[in-house]
VOGU-3710 file (C-alpha; in Angstrom, 3 decimals, decimal comma):
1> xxxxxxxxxx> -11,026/-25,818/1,799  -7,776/-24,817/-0,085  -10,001/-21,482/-1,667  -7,379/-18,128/-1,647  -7,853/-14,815/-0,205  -8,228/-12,948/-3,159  -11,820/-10,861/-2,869  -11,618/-7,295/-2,572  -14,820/-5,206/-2,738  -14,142/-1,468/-3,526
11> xxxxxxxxxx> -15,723/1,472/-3,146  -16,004/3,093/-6,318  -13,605/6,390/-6,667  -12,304/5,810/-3,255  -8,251/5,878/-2,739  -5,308/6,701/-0,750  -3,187/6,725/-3,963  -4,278/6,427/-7,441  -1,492/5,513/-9,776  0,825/7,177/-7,802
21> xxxxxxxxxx> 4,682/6,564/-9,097  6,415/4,811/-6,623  8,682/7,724/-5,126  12,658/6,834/-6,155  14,640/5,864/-2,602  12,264/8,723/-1,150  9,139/8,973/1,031  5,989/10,235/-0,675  2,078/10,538/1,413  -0,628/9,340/-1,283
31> xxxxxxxxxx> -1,946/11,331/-3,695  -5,471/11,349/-2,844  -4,841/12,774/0,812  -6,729/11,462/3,722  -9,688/9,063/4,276  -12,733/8,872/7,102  -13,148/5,613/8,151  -13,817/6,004/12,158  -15,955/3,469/13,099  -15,576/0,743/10,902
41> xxxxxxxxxx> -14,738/-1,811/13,946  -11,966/-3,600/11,584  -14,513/-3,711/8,548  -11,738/-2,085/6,133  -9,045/-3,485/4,622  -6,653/-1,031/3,020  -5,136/-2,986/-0,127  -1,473/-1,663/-2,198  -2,249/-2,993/-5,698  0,445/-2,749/-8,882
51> xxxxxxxxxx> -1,530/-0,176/-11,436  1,088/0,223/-13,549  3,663/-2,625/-14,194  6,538/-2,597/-11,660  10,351/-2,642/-11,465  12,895/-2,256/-9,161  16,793/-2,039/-10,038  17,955/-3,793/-6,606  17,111/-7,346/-5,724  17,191/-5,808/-2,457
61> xxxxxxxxxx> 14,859/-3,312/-2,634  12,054/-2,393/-0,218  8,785/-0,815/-0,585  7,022/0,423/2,316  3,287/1,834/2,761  2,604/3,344/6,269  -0,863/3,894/7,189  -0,752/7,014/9,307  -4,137/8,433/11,475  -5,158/11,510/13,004
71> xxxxxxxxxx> -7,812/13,230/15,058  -8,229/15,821/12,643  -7,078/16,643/9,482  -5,160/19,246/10,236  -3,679/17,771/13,418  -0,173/15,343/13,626  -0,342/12,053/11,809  0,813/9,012/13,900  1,740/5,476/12,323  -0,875/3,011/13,053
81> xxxxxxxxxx> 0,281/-0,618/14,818  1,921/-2,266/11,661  2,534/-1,257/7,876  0,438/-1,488/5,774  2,819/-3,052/3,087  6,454/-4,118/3,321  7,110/-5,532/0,193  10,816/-7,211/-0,322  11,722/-7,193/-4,458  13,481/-10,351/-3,870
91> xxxxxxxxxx> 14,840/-12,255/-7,106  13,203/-15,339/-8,577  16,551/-17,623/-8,050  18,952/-17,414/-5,853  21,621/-15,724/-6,970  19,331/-13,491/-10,179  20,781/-10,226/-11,189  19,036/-7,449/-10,716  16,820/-5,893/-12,519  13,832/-7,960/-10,617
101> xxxxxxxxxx> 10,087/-7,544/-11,987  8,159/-6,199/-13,540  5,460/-6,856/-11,577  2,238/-7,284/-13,436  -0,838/-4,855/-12,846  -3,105/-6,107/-10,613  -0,402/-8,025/-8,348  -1,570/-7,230/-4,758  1,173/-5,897/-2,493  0,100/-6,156/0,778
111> xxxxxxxxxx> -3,297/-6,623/2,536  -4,012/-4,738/6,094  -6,874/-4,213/8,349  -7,741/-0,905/9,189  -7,355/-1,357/13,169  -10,908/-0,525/15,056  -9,518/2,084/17,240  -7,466/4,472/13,978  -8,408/7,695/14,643  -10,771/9,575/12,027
121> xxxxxxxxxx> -8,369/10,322/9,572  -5,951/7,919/7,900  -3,712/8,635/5,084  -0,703/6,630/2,826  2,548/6,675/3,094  4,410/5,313/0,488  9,043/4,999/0,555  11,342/2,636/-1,136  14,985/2,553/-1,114  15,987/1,785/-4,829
131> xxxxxxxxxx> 16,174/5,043/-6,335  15,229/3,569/-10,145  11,996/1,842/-8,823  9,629/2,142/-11,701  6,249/1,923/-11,816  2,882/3,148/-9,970  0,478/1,763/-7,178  -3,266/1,968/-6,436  -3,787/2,114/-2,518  -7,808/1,821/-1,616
141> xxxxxx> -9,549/0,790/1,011  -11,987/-2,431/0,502  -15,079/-3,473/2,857  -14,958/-6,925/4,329  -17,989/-8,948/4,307  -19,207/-9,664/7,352
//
């Protein structure tokens, strides 16, 4: 059918992070704390979107976003199976120079399904290794039609 995977249906004032700065070679947890989504049998999809343009000074940099769950709020996060994002600033060309990006708002990360058996609580994790990463991120979870 050749049509892309580009739908995402938000829920309005919903986020994990909302246009957090991407920490600089540090780990951050979003800025909106934790989310409820128990029960949604692998009917989210938690989405790492560009909000504010992008940069990294290392064509080598990484950006991770862990999706971490708990039983209770107050209780010990744990990762969930996968990240949720592992996005590689890779050059253009072979061979580019560093600076790579920016990155354009609205350029989607990474894509991951909430797995059906997360515990009640979920919250972002966001960590890069170039410490003169610019920019900020939207993380949000989006329903998938069923």
């Amino acid at each position: 059918m050749g049509e892309a995977y580009d739908h995402i249906q938000r829920a309005y004032g919903e986020y994990y992070a909302s246009a957090q700065t991407i920490p600089a070679n540090a780990t951050e947890v979003g800025d909106e704390g934790a989310q409820q989504h128990s029960g949604a049998m692998g009917g989210i999809e938690i989405i790492t979107q560009v909000n504010t343009a992008v940069s990294f000074h290392y064509i080598t940099a990484l950006l991770e976003v862990w999706i971490l769950h708990a039983t209770t709020n107050a209780a010990a996060y744990f990762q969930t199976l996968c990240r949720a994002c592992s996005f590689r600033a890779w050059p253009t060309k072979l061979g580019a120079a560093a600076p790579t990006g920016p990155y354009a708002a609205g350029t989607v990360f990474g894509r991951y399904v909430l797995p059906s058996d997360a515990y009640r609580y979920t919250k972002a994790v966001l960590k890069t290794d170039d410490d003169s990463a610019s920019g900020a991120l939207d993380i949000f979870p989006s329903l998938l039609p069923r």
